[in-house]
One Martini backbone bead per residue (centre of mass of N, CA, C, O) as a GRO file, in nm:
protein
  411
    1UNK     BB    1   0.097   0.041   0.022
    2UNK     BB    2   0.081   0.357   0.028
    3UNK     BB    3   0.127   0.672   0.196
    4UNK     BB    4  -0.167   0.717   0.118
    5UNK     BB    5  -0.438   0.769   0.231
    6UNK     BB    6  -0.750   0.539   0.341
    7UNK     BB    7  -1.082   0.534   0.323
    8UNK     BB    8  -1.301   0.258   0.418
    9UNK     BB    9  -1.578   0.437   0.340
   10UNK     BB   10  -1.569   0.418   0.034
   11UNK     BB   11  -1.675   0.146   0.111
   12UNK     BB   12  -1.940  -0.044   0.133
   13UNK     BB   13  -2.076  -0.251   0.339
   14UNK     BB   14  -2.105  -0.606   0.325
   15UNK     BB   15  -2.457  -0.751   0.244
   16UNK     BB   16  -2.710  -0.915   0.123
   17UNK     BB   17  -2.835  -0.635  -0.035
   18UNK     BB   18  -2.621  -0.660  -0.193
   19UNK     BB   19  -2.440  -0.680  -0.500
   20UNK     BB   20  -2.163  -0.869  -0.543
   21UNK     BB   21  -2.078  -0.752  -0.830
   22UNK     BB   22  -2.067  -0.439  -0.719
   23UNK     BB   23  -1.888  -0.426  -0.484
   24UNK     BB   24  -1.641  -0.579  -0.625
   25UNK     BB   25  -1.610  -0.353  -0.830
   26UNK     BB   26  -1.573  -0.105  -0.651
   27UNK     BB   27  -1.333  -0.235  -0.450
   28UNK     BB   28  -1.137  -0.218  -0.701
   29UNK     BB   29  -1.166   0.069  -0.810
   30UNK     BB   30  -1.076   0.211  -0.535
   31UNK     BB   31  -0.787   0.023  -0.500
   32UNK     BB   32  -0.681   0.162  -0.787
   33UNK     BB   33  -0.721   0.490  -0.741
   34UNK     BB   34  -0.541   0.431  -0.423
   35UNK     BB   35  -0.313   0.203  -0.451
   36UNK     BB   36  -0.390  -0.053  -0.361
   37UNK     BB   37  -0.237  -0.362  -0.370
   38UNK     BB   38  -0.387  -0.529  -0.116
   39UNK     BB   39  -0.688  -0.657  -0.103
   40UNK     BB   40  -0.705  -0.889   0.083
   41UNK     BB   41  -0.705  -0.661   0.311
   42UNK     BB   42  -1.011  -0.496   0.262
   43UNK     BB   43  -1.259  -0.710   0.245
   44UNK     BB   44  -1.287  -0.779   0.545
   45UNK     BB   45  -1.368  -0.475   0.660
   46UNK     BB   46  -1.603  -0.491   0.459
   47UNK     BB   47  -1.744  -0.726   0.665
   48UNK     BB   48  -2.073  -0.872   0.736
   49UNK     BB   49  -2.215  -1.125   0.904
   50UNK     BB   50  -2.232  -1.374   0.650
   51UNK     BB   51  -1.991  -1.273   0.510
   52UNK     BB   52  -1.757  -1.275   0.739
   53UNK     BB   53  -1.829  -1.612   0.785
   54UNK     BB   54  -1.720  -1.699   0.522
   55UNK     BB   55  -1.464  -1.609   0.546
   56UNK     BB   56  -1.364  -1.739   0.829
   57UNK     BB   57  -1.362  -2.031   0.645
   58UNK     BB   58  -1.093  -1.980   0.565
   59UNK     BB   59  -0.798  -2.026   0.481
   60UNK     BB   60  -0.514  -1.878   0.506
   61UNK     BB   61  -0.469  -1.897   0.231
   62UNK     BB   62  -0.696  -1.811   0.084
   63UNK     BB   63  -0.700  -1.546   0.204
   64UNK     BB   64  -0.474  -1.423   0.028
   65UNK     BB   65  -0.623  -1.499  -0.199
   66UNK     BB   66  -0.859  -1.233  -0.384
   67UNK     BB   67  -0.966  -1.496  -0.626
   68UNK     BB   68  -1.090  -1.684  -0.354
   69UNK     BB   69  -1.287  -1.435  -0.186
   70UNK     BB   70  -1.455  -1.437  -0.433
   71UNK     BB   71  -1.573  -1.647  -0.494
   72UNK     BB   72  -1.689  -1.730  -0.226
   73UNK     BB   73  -1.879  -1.489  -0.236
   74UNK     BB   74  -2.019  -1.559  -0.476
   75UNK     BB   75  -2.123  -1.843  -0.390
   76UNK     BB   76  -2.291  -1.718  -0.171
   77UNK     BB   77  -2.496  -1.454  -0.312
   78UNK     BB   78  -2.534  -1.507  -0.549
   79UNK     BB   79  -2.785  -1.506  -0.773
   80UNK     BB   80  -3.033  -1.754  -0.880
   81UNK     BB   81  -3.160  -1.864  -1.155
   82UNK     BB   82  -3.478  -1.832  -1.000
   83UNK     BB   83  -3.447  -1.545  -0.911
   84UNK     BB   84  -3.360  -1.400  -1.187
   85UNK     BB   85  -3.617  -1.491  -1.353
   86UNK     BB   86  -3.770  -1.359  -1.220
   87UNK     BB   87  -3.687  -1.042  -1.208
   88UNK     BB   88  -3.711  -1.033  -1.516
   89UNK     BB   89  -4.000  -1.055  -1.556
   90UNK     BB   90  -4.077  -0.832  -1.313
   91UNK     BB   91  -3.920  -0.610  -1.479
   92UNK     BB   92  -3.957  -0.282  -1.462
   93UNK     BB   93  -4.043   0.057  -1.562
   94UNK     BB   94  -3.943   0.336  -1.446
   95UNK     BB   95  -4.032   0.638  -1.308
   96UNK     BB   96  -3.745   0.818  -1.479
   97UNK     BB   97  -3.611   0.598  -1.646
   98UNK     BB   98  -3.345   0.504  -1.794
   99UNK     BB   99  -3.266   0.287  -2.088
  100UNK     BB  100  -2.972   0.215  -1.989
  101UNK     BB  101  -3.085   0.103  -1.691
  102UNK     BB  102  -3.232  -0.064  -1.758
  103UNK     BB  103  -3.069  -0.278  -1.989
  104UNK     BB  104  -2.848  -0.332  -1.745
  105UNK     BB  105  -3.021  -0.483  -1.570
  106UNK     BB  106  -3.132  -0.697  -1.753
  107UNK     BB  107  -2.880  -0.829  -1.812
  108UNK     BB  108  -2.807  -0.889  -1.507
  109UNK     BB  109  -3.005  -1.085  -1.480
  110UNK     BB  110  -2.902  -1.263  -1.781
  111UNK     BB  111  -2.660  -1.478  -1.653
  112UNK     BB  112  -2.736  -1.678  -1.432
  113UNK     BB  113  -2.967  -1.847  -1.664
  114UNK     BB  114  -2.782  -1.759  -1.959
  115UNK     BB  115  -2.521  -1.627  -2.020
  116UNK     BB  116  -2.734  -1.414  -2.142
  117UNK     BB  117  -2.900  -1.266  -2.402
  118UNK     BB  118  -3.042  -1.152  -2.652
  119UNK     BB  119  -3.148  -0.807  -2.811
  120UNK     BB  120  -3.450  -0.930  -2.870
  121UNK     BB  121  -3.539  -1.015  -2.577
  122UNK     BB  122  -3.473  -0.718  -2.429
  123UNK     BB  123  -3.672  -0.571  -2.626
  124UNK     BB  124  -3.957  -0.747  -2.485
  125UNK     BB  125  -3.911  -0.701  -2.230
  126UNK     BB  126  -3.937  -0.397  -2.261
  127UNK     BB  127  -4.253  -0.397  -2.399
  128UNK     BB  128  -4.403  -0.537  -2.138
  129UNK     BB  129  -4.346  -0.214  -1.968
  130UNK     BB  130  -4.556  -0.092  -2.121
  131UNK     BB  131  -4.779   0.075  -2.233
  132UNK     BB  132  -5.035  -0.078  -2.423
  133UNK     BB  133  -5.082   0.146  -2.656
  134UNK     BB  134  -4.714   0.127  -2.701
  135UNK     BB  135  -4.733  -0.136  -2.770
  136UNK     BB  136  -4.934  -0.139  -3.008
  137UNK     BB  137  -4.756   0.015  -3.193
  138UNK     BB  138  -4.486  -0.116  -3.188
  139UNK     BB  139  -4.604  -0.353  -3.338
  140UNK     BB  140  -4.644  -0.245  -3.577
  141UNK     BB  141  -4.381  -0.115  -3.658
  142UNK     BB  142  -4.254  -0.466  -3.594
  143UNK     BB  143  -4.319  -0.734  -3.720
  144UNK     BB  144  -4.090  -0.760  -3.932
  145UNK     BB  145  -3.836  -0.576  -3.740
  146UNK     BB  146  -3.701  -0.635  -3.459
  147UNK     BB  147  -3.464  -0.372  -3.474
  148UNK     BB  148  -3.669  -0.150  -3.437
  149UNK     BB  149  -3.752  -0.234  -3.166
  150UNK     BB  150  -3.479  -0.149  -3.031
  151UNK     BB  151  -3.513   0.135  -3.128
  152UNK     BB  152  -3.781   0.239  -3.021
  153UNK     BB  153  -3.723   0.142  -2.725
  154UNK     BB  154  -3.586   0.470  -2.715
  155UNK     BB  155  -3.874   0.643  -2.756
  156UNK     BB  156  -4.180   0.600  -2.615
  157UNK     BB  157  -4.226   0.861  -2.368
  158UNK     BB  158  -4.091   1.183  -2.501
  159UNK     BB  159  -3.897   1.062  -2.714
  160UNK     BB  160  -3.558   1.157  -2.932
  161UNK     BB  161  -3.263   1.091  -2.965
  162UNK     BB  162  -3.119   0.963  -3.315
  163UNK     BB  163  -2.850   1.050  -3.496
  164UNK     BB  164  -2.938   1.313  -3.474
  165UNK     BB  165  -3.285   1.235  -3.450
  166UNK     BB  166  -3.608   1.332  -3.417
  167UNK     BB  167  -3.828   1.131  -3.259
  168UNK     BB  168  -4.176   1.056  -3.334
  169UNK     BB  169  -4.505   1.079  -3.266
  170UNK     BB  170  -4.762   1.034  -3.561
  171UNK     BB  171  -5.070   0.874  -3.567
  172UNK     BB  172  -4.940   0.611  -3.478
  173UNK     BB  173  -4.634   0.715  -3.587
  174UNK     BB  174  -4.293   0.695  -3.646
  175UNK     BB  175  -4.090   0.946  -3.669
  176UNK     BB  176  -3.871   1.161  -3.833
  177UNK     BB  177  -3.626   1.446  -3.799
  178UNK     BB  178  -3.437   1.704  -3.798
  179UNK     BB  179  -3.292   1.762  -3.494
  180UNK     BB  180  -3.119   2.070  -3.607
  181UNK     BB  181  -3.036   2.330  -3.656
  182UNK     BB  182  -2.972   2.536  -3.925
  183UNK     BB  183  -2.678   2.735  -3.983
  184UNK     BB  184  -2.485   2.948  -4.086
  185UNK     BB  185  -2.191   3.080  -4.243
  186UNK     BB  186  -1.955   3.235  -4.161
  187UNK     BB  187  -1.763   3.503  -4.242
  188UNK     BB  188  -1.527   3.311  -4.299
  189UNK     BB  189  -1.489   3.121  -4.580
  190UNK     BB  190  -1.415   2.790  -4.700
  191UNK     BB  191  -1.399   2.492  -4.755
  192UNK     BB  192  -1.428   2.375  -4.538
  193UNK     BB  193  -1.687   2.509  -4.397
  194UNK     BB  194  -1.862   2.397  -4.666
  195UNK     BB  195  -1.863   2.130  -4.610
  196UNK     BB  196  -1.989   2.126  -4.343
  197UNK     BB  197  -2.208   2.204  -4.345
  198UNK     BB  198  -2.338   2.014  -4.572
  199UNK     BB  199  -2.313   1.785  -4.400
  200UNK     BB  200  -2.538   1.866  -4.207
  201UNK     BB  201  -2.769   1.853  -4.407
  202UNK     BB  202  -2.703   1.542  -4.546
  203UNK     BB  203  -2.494   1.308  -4.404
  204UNK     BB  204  -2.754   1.102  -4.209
  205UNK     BB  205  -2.968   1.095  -4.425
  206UNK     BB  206  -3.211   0.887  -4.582
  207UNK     BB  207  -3.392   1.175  -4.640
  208UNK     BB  208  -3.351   1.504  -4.813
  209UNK     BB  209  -3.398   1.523  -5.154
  210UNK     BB  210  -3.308   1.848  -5.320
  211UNK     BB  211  -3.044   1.848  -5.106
  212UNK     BB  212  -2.840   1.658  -5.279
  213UNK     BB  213  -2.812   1.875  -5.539
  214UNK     BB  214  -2.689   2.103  -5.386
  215UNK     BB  215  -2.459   2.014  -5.235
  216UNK     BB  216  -2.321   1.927  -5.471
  217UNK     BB  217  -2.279   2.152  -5.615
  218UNK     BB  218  -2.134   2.359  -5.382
  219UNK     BB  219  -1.885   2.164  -5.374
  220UNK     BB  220  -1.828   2.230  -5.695
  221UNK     BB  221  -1.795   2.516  -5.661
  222UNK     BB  222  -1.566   2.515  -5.441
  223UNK     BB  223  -1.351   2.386  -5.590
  224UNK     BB  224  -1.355   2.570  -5.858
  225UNK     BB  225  -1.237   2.839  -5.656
  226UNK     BB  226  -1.008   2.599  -5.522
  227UNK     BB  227  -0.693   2.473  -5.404
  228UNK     BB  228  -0.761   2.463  -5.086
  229UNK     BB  229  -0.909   2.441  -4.786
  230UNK     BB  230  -0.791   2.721  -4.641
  231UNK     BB  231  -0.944   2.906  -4.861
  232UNK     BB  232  -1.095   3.193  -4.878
  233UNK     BB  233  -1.400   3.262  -4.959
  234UNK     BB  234  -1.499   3.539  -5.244
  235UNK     BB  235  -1.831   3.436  -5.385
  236UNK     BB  236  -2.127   3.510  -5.495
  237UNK     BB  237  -2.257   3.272  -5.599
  238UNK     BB  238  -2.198   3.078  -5.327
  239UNK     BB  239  -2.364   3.239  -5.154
  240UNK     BB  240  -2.639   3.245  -5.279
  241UNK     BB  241  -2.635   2.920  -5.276
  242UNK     BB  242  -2.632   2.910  -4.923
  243UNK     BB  243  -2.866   3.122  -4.904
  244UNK     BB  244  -3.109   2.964  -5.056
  245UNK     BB  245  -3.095   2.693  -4.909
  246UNK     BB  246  -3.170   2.815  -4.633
  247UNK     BB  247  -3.403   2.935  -4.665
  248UNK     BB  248  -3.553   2.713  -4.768
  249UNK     BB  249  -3.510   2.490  -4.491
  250UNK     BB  250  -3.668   2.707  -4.286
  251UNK     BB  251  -3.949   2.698  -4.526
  252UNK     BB  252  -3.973   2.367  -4.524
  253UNK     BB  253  -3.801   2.239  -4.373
  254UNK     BB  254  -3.702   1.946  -4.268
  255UNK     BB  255  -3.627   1.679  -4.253
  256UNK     BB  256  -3.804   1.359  -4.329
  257UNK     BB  257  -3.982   1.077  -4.164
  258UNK     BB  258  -4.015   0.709  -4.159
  259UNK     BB  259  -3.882   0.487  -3.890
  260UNK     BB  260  -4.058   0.238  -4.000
  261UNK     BB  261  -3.990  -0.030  -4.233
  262UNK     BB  262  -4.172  -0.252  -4.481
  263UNK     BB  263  -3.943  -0.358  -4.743
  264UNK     BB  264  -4.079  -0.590  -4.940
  265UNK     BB  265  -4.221  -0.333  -5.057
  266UNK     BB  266  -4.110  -0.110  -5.365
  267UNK     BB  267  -4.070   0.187  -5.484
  268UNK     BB  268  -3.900   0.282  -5.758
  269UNK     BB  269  -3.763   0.585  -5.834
  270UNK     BB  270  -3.634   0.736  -6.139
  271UNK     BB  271  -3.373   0.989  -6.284
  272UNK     BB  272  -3.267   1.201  -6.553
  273UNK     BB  273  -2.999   1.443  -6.608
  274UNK     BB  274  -2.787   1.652  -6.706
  275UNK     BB  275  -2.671   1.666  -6.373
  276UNK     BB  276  -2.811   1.335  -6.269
  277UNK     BB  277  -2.887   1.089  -6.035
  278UNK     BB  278  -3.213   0.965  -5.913
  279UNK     BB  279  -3.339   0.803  -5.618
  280UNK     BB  280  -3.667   0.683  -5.483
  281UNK     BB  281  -3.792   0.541  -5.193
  282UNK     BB  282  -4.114   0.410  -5.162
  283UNK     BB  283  -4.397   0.420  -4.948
  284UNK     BB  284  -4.696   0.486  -4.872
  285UNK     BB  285  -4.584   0.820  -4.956
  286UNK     BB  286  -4.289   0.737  -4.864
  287UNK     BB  287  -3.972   0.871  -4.824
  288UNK     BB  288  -3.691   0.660  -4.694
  289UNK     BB  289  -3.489   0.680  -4.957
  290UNK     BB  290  -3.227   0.879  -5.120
  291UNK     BB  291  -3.041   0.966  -5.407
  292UNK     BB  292  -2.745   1.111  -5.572
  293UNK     BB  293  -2.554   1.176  -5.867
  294UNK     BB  294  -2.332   1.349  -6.022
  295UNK     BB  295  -2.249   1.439  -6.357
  296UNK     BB  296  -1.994   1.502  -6.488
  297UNK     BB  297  -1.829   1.708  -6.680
  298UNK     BB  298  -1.891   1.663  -7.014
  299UNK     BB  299  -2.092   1.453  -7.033
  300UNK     BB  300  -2.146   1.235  -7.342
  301UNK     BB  301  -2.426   1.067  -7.196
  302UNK     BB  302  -2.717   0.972  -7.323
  303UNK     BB  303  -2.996   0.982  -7.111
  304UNK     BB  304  -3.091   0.681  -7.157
  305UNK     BB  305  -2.828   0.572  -7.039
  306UNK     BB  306  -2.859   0.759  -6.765
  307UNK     BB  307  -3.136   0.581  -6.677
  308UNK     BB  308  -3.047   0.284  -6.681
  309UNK     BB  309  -2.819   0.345  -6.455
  310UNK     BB  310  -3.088   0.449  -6.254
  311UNK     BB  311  -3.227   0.171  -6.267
  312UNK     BB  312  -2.978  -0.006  -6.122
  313UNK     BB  313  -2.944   0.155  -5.879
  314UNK     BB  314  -3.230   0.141  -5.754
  315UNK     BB  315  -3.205  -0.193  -5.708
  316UNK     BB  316  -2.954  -0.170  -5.513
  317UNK     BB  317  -3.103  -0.012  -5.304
  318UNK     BB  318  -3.334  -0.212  -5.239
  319UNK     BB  319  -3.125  -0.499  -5.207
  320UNK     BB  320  -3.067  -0.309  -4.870
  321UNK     BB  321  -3.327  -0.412  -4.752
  322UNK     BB  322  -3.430  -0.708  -4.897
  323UNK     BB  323  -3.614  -0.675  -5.129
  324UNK     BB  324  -3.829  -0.850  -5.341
  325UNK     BB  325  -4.072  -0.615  -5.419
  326UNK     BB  326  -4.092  -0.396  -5.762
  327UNK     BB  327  -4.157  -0.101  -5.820
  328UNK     BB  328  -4.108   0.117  -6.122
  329UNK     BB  329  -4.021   0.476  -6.196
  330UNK     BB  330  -4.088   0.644  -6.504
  331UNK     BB  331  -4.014   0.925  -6.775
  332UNK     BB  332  -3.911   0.735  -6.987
  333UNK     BB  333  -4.046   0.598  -7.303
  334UNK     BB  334  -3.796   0.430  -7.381
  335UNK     BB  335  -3.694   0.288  -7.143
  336UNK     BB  336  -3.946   0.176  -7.073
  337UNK     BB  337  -3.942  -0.025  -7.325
  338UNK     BB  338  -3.653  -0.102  -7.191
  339UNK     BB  339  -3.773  -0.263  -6.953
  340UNK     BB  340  -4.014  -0.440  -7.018
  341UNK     BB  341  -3.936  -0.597  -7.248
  342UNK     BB  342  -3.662  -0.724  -7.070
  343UNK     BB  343  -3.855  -0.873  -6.834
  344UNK     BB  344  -4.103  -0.972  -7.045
  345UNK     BB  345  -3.986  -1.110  -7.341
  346UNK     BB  346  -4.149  -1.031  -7.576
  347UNK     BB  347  -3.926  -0.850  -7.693
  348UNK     BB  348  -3.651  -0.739  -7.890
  349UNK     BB  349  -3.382  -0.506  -7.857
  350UNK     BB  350  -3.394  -0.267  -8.110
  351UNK     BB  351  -3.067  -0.020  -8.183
  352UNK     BB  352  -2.884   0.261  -8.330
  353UNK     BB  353  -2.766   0.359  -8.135
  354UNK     BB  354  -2.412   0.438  -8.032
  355UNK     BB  355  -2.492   0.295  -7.762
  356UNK     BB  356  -2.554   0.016  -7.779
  357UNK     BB  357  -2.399  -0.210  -7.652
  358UNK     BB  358  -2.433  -0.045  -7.357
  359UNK     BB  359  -2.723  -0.104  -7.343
  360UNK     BB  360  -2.733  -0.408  -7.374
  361UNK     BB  361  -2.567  -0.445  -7.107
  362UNK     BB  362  -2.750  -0.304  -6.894
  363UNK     BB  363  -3.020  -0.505  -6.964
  364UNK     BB  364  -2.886  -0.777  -6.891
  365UNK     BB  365  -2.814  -0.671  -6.584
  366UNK     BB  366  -3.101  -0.653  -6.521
  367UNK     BB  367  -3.195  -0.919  -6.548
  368UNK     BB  368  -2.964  -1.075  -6.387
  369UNK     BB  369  -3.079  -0.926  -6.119
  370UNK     BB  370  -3.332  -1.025  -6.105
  371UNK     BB  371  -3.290  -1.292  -6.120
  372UNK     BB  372  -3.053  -1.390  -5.884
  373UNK     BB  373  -3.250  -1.229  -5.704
  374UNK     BB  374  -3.565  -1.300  -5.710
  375UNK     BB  375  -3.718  -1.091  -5.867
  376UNK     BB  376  -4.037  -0.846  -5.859
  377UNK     BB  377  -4.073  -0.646  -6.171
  378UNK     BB  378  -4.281  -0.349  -6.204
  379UNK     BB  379  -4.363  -0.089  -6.482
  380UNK     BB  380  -4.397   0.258  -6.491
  381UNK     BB  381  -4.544   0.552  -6.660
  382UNK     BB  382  -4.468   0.854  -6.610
  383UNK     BB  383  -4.468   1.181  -6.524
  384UNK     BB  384  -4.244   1.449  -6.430
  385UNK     BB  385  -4.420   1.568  -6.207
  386UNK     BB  386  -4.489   1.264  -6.029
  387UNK     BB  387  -4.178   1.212  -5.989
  388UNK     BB  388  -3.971   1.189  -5.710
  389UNK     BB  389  -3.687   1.216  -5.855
  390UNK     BB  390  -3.691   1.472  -5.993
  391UNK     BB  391  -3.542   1.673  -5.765
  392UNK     BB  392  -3.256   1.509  -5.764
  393UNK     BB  393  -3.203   1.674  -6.073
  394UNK     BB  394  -3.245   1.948  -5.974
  395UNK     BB  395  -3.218   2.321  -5.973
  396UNK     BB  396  -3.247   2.652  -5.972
  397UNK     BB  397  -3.218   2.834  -6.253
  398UNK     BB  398  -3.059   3.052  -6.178
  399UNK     BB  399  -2.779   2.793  -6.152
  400UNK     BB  400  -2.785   2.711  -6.481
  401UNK     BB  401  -2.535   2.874  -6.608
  402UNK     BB  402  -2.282   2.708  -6.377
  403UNK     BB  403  -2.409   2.392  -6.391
  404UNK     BB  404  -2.397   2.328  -6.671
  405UNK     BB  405  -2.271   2.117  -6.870
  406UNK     BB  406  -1.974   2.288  -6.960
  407UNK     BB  407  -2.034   2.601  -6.794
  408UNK     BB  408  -1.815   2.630  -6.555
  409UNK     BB  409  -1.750   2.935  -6.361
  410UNK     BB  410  -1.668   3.207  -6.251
  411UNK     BB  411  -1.809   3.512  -6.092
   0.00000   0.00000   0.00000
């Protein structure tokens, strides 16, 4: 033991009522805090009763050694796996109780009865502990996706923050929304503070719409301005496309969705324009997640080959949900004829554009990718107003002088 004086209160005696796996944490705890080397003789000074008359049982030697002292002690108190099991399933959620403090109690009542349980297990536990009518939401919100359930189960007592997503409940279904208000950027700005800020705006968001090809464009634009991170930016028009950008997001709101999703069946629109390329997952009117990626610059593919491609991503989009039966929507009828033909093999696609063989082989790829991922896929022509995914492909008129392809300049 150190010089440095030792306080035995700091560990509380040890009785019956305490869990002996707490204490014995505790005892360790204080004793490596404080310096002290010979535990085996601080453990005994704060035993009573018949915690005190175990060590008196112990021979000399075993006194010595303190991973005898505790073994000892654990199987004289710890609880048994029938008072365990008791304990576990009458463990309910306590008013003003945190879910942290919640599941970690669970978790160590399911150790004595069967060395822990799985996340699925301590989530219906959960469940069970819940008011009637909140149960009743869970069960709709996840019934076939247990994992749902771990997350909603952090969520209705009086709402939630999960990874800074404001989540909540609204007419019987579980919504999230942008958790934090957009602030604006600096007045200093580089390039630097310009990803960051667009990071804030779409960076862990599942469906964020025409924030997407916006964001794109605005880092499009600090790039072609600057040459090093830390450079100064003292652009006009990179201005004022992120003061309407901030304007429009105050003005209609954050981004937002629903929470738990049945992706069995899905919904996905697809669209192509001079500027991007964009896919949006929807399902009963809820658009779940939406990407969009921006098309190099002199980019010479054209359109109804950039909306195959926008095709095939959609496709890979929805089997990372797991989803098997998928209704595609387009609003090219070029494209519509050739992805129907070749799904329902009706008739042979014959093409004379320039880009043939590149045509056939995007639609070979998605033959082969419905036929060996066992997909059901349905297509329907709609108009470019009623298509979900046109917006991830469009940017305000005002904007379109300097982003539209091959005539981007400084301004």
């Amino acid at each position: 033991m150190t010089d440095s004086k030792f306080d035995l209160k700091l560990i509380p005696e040890f009785n019956e009522s305490i869990s002996v796996v707490d204490w014995v944490w505790r005892v360790e705890l204080t004793c490596n805090l404080c310096e002290v080397r010979r535990m085996q003789t601080v453990i005994p000074l704060r035993l009573v009763g018949g915690a005190l008359s175990v060590y008196q049982q112990l021979s000399a030697t075993e006194k010595a050694d303190v991973t005898t002292i505790k073994n000892a002690l654990y199987k004289a108190f710890e609880m048994d796996p029938c008072t365990a099991y008791e304990r576990f399933v009458s463990r309910k959620l306590m008013p003003g109780e945190t879910m942290d403090v919640f599941f970690a109690e669970l978790k160590k009542l399911a150790v004595p009865f069967g060395n822990g349980v799985s996340e699925r297990t301590l989530a219906y536990a959960f469940m069970a502990s819940l008011p009637t009518r909140v149960k009743q939401l869970l069960r709709a919100s996840t019934r076939k996706n247990w994992l749902c359930l771990v997350c909603s189960a952090r969520i209705l007592r009086d709402g939630a923050r999960i990874l800074g997503l404001d989540v909540y409940e609204e007419d019987g279904t579980l919504r999230w929304r942008h958790g934090s208000g957009i602030s604006g950027i600096p007045d200093i700005v580089t390039r630097w503070t310009v990803f960051s800020w667009c990071g804030k705006l779409v960076g862990y968001l599942p469906a964020c719409g025409r924030l997407h090809v916006v964001v794109g464009i605005i880092k499009r634009r600090a790039n072609l301005v600057t040459t090093g991170w830390d450079d100064v930016l003292d652009n006009a028009l990179l201005t004022l496309m992120v003061t309407e950008t901030l304007e429009r997001v105050n003005k209609e709101g954050p981004a937002h969705g629903k929470w738990c999703i049945d992706a069995d069946h899905v919904n996905v629109w697809v669209d192509a324009s001079p500027l991007a390329l964009g896919v949006a997952l929807e399902q009963g009117g809820n658009v779940f997640e939406d990407a969009c990626w921006l098309r190099p610059v002199n980019d010479a593919q054209h359109i109804n080959l950039a909306e195959l491609d926008t095709v095939v991503k959609g496709i890979n989009l929805a089997l990372q949900w797991q989803s098997k039966k998928l209704h595609l929507y387009m609003d090219f009828l070029c494209v519509y004829h050739w992805v129907s033909d070749t799904l329902s093999g009706w008739t042979r696609i014959h093409t004379k554009a320039a880009s043939e063989m590149l045509i056939q082989q995007r639609l070979n790829m998605l033959k082969s990718l419905v036929s060996e991922c066992g997909l059901s896929v349905g297509v329907t022509l709609v108009t470019s107003h009623c298509n979900c995914a046109d917006q991830l492909t469009r940017v305000p008129h005002r904007w379109y002088g300097v982003v539209k392809i091959g005539v981007e300049h400084t301004a």
